[in-house]
C-alpha positions as CSV (number, residue, x, y, z in Angstrom):
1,X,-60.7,-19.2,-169.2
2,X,-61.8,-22.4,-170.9
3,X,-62.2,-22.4,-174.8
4,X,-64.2,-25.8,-176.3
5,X,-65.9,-26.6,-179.8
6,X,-69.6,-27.3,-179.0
7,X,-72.3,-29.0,-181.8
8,X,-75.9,-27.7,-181.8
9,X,-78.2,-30.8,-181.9
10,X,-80.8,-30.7,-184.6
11,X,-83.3,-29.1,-181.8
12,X,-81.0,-26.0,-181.4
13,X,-79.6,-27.1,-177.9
14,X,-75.4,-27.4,-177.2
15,X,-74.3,-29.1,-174.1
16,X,-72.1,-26.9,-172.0
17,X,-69.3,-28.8,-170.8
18,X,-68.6,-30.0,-167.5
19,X,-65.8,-27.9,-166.9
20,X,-67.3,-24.9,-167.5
21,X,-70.2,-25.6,-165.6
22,X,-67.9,-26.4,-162.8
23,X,-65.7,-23.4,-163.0
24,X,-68.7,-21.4,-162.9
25,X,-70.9,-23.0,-160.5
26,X,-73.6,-23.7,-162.9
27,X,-76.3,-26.6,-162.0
28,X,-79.5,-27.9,-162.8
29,X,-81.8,-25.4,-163.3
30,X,-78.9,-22.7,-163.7
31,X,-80.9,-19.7,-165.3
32,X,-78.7,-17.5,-168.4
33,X,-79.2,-14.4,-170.6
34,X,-78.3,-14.8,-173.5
35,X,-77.0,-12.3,-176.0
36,X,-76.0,-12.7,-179.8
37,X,-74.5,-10.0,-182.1
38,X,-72.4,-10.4,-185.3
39,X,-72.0,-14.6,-185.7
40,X,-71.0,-14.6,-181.5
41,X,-73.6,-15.8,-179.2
42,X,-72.6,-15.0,-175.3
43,X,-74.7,-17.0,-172.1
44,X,-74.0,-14.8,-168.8
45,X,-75.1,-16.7,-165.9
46,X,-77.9,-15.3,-163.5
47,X,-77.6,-15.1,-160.1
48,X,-80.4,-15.8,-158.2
49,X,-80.5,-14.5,-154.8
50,X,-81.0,-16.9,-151.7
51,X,-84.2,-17.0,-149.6
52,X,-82.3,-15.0,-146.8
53,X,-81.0,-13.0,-149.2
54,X,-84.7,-11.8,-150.0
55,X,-86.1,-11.8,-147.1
56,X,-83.1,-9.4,-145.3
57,X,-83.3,-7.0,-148.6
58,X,-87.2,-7.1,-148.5
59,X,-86.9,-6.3,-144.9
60,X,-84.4,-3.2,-145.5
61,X,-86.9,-1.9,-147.8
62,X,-90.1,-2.1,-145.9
63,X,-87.8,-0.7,-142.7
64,X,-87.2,2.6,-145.2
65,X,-91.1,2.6,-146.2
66,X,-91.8,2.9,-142.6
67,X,-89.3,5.2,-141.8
68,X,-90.4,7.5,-144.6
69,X,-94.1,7.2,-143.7
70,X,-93.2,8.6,-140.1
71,X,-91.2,11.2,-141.6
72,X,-94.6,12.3,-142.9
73,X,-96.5,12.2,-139.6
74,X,-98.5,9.6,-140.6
75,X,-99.1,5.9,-139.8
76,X,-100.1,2.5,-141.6
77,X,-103.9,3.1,-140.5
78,X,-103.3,6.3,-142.7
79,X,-102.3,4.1,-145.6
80,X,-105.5,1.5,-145.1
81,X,-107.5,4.6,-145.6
82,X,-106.0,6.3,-148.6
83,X,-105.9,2.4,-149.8
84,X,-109.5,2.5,-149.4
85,X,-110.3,5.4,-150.6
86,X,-108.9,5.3,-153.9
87,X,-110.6,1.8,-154.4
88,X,-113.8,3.8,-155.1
């Protein structure tokens, strides 16, 4: 764990240092929550999940929609209809 003394600029921004953004794996465009409480201000990075990483978990989830729209005996023309019909 790295511990440095930051400044705030007069526009409210601090620079995190290159260390830390290195022992992190923050870059450019690096997104962060950040939380404050009690004079202590903490920046968790967020991960952001790859393309594929989307694509396979969006995949997983329509593969369960399917499966539990079988399990009801009915099929996607069954869906277009009750799509339809509450579009009235």
């Amino acid at each position: 764990m790295l511990i440095e003394t930051l400044k705030m600029s007069s526009k409210g921004q601090v620079v995190i240092p290159l260390d830390m953004r290195e022992e992190i794996g923050a870059g450019e465009g690096t997104l962060f929550a950040a939380m404050s409480s009690d004079h202590t201000v903490i920046l968790k990075k967020i991960e952001t999940p790859s393309k594929e990483d989307l694509i396979k978990e969006l995949s997983l989830i329509a593969k369960d929609g399917k499966r539990r729209l079988q399990s009801t005996g009915r099929g996607e023309s069954d869906i277009l209809k009750m799509v339809a019909k509450s579009r009235v």
